[in-house]
Structures are given as structure tokens and as C-alpha cells.
C-alpha positions in Angstrom: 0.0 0.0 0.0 1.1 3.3 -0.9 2.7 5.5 2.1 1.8 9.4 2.4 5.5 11.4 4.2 5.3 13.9 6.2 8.2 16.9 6.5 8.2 18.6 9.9 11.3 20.1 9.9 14.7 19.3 8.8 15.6 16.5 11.4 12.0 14.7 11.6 10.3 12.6 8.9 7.3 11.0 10.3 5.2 8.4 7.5 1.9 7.8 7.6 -0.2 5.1 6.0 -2.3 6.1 2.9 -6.3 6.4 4.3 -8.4 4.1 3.6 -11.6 4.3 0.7 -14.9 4.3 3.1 -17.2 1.8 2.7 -19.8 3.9 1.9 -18.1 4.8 -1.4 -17.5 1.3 -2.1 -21.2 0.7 -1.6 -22.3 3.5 -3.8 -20.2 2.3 -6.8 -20.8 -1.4 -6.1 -24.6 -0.6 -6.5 -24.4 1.7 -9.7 -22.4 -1.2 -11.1 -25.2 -3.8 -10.3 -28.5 -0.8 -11.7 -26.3 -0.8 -15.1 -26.5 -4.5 -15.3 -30.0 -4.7 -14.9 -30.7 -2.4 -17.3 -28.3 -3.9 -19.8 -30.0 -7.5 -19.4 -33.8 -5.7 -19.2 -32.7 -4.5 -22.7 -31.4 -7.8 -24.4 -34.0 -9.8 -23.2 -36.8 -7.7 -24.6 -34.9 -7.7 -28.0 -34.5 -10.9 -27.3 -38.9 -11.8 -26.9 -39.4 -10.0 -29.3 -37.9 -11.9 -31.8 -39.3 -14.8 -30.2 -42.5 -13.6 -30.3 -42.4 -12.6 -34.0 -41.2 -16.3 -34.8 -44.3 -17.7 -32.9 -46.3 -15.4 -34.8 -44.8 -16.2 -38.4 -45.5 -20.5 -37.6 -48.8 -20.0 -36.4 -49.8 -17.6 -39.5 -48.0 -21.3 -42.0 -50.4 -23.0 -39.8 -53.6 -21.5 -39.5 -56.1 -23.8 -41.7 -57.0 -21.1 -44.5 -58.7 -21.2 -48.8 -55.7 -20.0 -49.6 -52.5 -21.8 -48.6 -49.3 -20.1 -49.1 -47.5 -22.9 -51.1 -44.0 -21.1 -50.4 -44.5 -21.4 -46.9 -44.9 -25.2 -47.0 -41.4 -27.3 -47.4 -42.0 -29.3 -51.0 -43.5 -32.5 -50.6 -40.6 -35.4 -50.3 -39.6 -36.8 -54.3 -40.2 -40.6 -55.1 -38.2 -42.8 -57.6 -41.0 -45.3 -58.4 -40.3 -48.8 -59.9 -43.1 -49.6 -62.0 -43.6 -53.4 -62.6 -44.9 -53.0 -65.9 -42.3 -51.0 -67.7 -38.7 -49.9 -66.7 -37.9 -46.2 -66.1 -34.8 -46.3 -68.6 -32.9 -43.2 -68.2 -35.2 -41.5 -66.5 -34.7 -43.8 -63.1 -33.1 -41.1 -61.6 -35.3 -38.5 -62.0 -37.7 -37.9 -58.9 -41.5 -38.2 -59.4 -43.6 -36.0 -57.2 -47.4 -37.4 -56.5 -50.6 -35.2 -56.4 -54.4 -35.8 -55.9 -56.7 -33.3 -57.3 -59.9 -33.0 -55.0 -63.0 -31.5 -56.6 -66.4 -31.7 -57.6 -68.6 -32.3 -60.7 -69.2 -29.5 -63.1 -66.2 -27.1 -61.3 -63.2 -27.4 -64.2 -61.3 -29.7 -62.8 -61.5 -31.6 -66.4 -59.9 -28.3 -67.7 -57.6 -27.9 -65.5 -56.3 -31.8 -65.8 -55.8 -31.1 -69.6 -54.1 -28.0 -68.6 -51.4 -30.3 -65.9 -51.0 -32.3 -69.1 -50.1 -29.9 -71.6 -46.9 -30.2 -69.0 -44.3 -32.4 -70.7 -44.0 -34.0 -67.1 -47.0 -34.2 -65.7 -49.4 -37.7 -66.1 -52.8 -37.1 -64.5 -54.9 -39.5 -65.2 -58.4 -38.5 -64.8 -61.4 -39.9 -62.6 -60.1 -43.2 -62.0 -62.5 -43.5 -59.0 -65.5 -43.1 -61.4 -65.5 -46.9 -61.2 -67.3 -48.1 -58.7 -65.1 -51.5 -58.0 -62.3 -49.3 -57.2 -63.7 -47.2 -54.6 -66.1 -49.9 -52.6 -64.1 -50.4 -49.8 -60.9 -48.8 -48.2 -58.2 -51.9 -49.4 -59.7 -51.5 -53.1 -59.0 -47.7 -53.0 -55.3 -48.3 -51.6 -54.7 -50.7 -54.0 -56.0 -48.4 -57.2 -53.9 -46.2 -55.4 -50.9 -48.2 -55.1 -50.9 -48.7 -58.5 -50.9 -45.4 -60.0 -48.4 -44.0 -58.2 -46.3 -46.8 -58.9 -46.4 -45.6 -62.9 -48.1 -49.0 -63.2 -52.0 -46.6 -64.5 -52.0 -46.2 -67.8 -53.8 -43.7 -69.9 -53.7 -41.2 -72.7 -52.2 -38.9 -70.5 -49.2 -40.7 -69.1 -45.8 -40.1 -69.3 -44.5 -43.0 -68.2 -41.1 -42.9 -67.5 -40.3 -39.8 -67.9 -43.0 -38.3 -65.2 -42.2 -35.6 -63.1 -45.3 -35.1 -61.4 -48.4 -38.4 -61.4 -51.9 -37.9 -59.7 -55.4 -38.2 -60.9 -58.6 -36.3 -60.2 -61.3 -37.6 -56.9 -64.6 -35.9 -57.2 -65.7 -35.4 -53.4 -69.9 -36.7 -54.6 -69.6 -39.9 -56.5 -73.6 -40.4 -58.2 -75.1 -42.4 -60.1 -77.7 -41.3 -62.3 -80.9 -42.6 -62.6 -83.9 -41.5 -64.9 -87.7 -40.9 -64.3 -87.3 -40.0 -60.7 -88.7 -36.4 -59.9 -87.3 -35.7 -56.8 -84.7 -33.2 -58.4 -86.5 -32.5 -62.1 -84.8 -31.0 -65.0 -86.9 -29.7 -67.5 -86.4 -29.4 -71.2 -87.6 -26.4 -73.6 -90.0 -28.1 -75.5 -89.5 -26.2 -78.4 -85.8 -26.8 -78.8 -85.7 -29.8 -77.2 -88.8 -32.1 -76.5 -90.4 -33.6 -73.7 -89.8 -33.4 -70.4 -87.1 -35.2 -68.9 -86.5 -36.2 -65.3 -83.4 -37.8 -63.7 -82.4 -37.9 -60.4 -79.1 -38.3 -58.3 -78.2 -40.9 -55.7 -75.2 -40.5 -53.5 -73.1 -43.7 -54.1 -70.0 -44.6 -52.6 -68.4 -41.5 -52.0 -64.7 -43.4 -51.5 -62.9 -39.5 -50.3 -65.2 -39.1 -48.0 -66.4 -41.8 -46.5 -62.7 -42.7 -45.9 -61.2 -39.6 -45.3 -59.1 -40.4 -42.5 -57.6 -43.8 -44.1 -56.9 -41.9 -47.3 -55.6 -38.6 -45.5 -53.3 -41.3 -43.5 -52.3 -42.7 -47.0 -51.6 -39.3 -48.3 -49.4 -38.0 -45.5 -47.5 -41.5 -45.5 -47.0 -41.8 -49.0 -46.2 -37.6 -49.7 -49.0 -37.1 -51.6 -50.0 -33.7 -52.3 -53.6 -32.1 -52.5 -54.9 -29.8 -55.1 -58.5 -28.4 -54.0 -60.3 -26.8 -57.2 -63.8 -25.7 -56.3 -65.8 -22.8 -57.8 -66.5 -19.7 -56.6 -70.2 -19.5 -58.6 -72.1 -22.6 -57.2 -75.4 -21.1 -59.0 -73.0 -21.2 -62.2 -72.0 -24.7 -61.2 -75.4 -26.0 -60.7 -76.7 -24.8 -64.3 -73.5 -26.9 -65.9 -74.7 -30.0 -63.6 -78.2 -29.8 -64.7 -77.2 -29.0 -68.6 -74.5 -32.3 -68.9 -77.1 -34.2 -67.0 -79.4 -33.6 -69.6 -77.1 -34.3 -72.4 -77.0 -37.5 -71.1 -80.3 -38.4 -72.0 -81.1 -36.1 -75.3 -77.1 -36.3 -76.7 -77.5 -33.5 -78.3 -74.3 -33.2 -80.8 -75.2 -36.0 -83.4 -76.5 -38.3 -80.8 -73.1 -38.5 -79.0 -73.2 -37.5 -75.1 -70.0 -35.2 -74.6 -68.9 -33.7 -70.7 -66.6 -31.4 -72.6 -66.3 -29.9 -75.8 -63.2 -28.5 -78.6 -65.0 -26.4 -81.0 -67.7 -23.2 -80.7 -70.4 -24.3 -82.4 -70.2 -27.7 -80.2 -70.4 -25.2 -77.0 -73.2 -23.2 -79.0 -75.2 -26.1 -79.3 -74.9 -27.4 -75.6 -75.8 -24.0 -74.5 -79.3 -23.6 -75.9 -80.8 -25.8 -73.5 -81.8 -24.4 -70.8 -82.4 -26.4 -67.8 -85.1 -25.2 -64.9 -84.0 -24.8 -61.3 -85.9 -25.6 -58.9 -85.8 -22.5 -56.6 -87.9 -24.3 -53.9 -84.5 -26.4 -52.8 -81.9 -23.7 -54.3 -80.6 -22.2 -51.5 -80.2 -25.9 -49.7 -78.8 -27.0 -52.8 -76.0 -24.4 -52.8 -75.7 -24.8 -48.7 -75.3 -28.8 -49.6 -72.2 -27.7 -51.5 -70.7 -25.4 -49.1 -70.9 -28.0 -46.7 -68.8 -30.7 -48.7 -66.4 -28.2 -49.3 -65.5 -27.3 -45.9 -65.9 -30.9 -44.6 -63.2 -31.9 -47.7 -60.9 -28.8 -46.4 -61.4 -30.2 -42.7 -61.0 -33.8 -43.4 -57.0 -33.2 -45.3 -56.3 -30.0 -43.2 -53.0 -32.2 -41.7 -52.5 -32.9 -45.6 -49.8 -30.8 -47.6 -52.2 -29.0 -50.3 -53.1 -25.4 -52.1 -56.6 -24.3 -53.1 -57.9 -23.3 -56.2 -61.0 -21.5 -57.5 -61.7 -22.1 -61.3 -62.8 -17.9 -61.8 -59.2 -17.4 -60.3 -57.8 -19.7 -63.0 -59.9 -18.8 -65.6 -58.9 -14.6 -65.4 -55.3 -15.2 -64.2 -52.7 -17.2 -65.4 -50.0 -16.6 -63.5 -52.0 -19.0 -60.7 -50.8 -21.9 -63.2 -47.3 -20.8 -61.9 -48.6 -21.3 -58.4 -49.7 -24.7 -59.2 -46.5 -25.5 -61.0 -43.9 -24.2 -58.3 -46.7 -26.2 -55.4 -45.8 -29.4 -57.5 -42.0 -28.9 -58.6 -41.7 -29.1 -61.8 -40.3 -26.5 -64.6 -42.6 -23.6 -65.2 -44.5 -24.3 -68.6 -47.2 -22.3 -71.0 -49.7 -24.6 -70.1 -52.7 -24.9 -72.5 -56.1 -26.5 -73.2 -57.9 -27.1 -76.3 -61.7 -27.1 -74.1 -64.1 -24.2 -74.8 -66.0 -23.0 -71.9 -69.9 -23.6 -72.8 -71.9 -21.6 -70.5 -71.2 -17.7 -71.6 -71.7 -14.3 -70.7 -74.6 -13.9 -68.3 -76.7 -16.6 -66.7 -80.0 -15.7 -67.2 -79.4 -16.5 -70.2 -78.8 -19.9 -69.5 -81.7 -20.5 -67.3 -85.4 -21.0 -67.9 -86.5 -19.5 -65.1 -84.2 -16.8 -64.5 -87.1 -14.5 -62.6 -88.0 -17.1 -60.0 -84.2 -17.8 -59.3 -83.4 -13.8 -59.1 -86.4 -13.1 -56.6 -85.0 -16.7 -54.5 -81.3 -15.1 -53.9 -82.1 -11.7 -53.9 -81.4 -10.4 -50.2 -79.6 -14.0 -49.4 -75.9 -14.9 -49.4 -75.8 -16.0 -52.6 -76.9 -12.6 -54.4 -73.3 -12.2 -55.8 -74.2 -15.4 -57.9 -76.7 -13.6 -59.8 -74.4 -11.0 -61.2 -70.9 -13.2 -61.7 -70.2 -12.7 -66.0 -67.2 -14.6 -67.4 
């Protein structure tokens, strides 16, 4: 320790030791030292929750059930490298093959849209497989048709084969079977263009996706399958082109041939004069009816990795084909269709009994049906 000296005179030097810092002082600085430290950690550790808290944020927002998935937000679904036993892959072993379902319902695009996936140069979907009912009568019978498409072993007009980037099909969430002279849901024909009245009805049969959901949204999430939903926005819209192919059916109007989908105008031109009668008694439960399977579908594969569509969105912009592209992996193309749409322009002029049907949704949920154009 330092020592402080002292000069009395010339003869005496006395020393004396240094004073020492009071412990007040030490006390004073000790607890300044300790009220910066505080405030230093007080600091980081609300930067520090704060990022926490924005990262909580950001995983619930990816995983919040919602129409519109955010397909970037979702990791791609895991690549397969199938080995078909009917064929071998060649040179294209190697090349991963992503798997896809499309979920829909009747009358909604989805057969647009699957030409549309197979303009794609790597894309095989093979249509409504399911459509047969000896492949969707029990759970093991829809595994197995299962099995065997994504194995490369389903062939069709649309397949690849080897060379596939990208294999699915299309599963219409109401399977029916159509029987005639039944009036509990009636269609009725102009009689001028058309002839006599014709009535068919529709019985639920079999509906494989969703009276199995939970097997098959097991199967999917096991086997990386990925879901497309395409629905329609217009279910009034939907309901004429139900009632319209229904009838066509029957009356096969284009030189006695019955044809879902058509390639030319004047083929559209002709399907579109008839003009089928709603009934507006059951209209609004109708439309309800639909809403319902919708949701239920939506609920049921929540866990499932998928993106939802809407055919309007398609139909006025392209750049959702992107979306649907990048959601599968594969290549952005110029995808393309030959179809041509049938229904046209406004809908009362597709509908006998437009007046009736304006006066039902007028003031209900389902006014913005009446004034859809496209």
C-alpha cells in the first residue's frame, strides 16, 4: 500500500499510511455497477422476446387452416423414384416423381384444368379413375388403385410413363349415379328446342374420399401425396352446368353423342341452348349442400400438404398456373387447353326460369351469384 511522508522540519520525517476508501463509497459504486447490469439484461432480453415472439407469430400464421395456402411457406412435398412393374424407367430412373391428388367436384373445371397439368411435358394425370365403382367400394380396393398409380403402373392417354415428373389423378368429393324418371330433383327441357320433359335424379353412391377420409388422408401424409383443391367460386353457375351435362346425357344433343366437354364453338353453341329449370324451392339448400362438402373436404386433409384453387381465379389469371407448378416442382411451362368454356356471358341467359331464381337469392348470401359474368 502506498505511504503518504510527512516533512516537519529538517531533522524529523514522520510516514503515515495512505487512508483508507470508506465503505460507503465502495457501496455506492458497487450498486451503480449492479442498476447498469440490470438495465443492460432488461434490454437484451426484450430484444431478445421480441424476436421470439415474431417467430411464434410467423408459424402460427403457416399454420392457421386457411382457402388459400401459401405454397412457399410449406417445405415441397418429399420426391419418389418409383419402380413400375410393368415397364422400366430407362434413363429416366433417376429423375424424382412427385405425387398429387386433385380434390373437386362435378361441373367445377377440374377436367380443364387436368388437360391444362397435361399440356406439362411431365405431368401424367390421369383423370377420374375413381369413377368406377369396383375401385372405390371399400378402403383396401381404393389403396390398392392407389398403389398402383403412383407406382407408374395406371395407364392412360395422359401418361408419361417414364419420364413423369409429377403423377396424380382427379377424386370428385360426390360420387352419383344417375338414374332417370325419378322427380325428386326434375330438369326440364324447352320443348320447343328440345322435346319432352325429362327427369333424372341423383343418388349418392360410394363417396370413396369421404367416407374414408381419415384412411386416405393417412395414406396421403404417409406416401407424400399432395392435394390440389379446385372448387368454384359461382355454385349457382355450377349448378346450371350440372343440370345442362345431365341432360345431355339423355337427349345427346351433338349428333347423338353424349359429350362432358367440348373442342369447338359451335359444339359449345349447341350445348348451351338448353336451358335447364332450377328448382328455386331447394336452391338455397342446394347451394348450402355444396358449401358444406367443401369445408368438410378442407377439414378432413387440413393435416394434408395442399393449395386451393378456385376455377374464376384460373380462368382470369394465369400466372395462378405458376402457383400450381412451383406447389408441384416441376419446370414452369405455357400450359394450354384445347376445351371451350360452354356456359357464356350472363346466366340468365342460360336458365329457364331466371325470374324465379333472381327473386329466391335476392337479399340472401348467394346474391353475388346472380351477377358473376365470365
Amino acid at each position: 500500500m502506498a505511504e503518504y511522508i510527512c516533512v516537519l522540519n529538517k531533522d524529523s520525517i514522520i510516514i503515515k499510511p495512505a487512508k483508507k476508501t470508506p465503505i460507503l463509497l465502495r457501496m455506492i459504486v458497487l450498486l451503480f455497477a449492479m442498476v447498469c447490469g440490470v438495465f443492460i439484461c432488461s434490454v437484451c432480453l426484450k430484444q431478445i422476446s421480441t424476436n421470439s415472439k415474431i417467430k411464434i407469430q410467423d408459424i402460427q400464421v403457416i399454420e392457421r387452416p386457411s382457402p388459400d395456402v401459401d405454397h412457399e411457406n410449406f417445405q415441397i412435398s418429399s420426391v419418389h423414384y418409383p419402380n413400375p412393374e410393368t415397364f422400366t424407367r430407362a434413363e429416366c430412373v433417376h429423375n424424382p416423381v412427385r405425387y398429387f391428388a386433385i380434390l373437386s367436384m362435378q361441373r367445377s373445371g377440374s377436367g380443364w384444368f387436368e388437360t391444362l397439368l397435361n399440356s406439362h411435358v411431365n405431368v401424367s394425370s390421369n383423370g377420374e379413375i375413381f369413377s368406377v365403382l369396383n375401385r372405390r367400394i371399400n378402403i383396401s380396393s381404393i389403396t390398392q388403385t392407389l398403389d398402383k398409380v403412383y407406382n407408374l403402373d395406371w395407364f392412360t392417354s395422359a401418361s408419361k410413363n417414364e419420364c413423369s415428373a409429377a403423377v396424380g389423378f382427379k377424386w370428385m368429393l360426390n360420387q352419383f349415379l344417375l338414374w332417370e324418371n325419378r322427380v325428386d330433383k326434375e330438369i326440364v327441357a324447352d320443348t320447343e328446342l328440345l322435346g319432352p320433359k325429362v327427369h333424372v335424379f341423383y343418388q349418392l353412391l360410394y363417396p370413396g374420399v369421404m367416407k374414408h377420409h381419415t384412411e386416405i388422408a393417412d395414406y396421403f401424409n404417409h406416401r407424400g401425396v399432395s392435394v390440389i383443391f379446385l372448387f368454384r367460386r359461382n355454385l349457382l353457375r355450377r349448378m346450371v352446368s350440372v343440370l345442362a351435362n345431365s341432360y345431355d346425357r339423355h337427349a345427346k344433343l351433338l349428333n347423338g353423342t353424349h359429350k362432358s366437354h367440348v373442342h369447338s364453338t359451335e359444339e359449345a353453341e349447341t350445348l348451351a341452348k338448353y336451358k335447364p329449370m332450377i328448382n328455386s324451392t331447394l336452391l338455397i339448400s342446394d347451394l348450402k349442400e355444396a358449401e358444406i362438402t367443401a369445408t368438410k373436404a378442407l377439414e378432413y386433409f387440413n393435416s394434408t400438404r395442399h393449395i386451393v384453387l378456385y376455377y374464376e381465379d384460373l380462368i382470369k389469371n394465369p400466372t395462378k398456373l405458376k402457383d400450381v407448378q412451383a406447389f408441384l416442382g416441376l419446370p414452369v411451362m405455357d400450359l394450354t387447353s384445347r376445351q371451350v368454356k360452354i356456359h357464356k356471358g350472363s346466366l340468365s341467359d342460360h336458365v329457364m326460369n331466371w325470374e324465379d331464381i333472381n327473386k329466391t337469392l335476392n337479399g340472401t348470401a348467394y346474391e353475388s351469384f346472380l351477377q358473376s359474368d365470365y
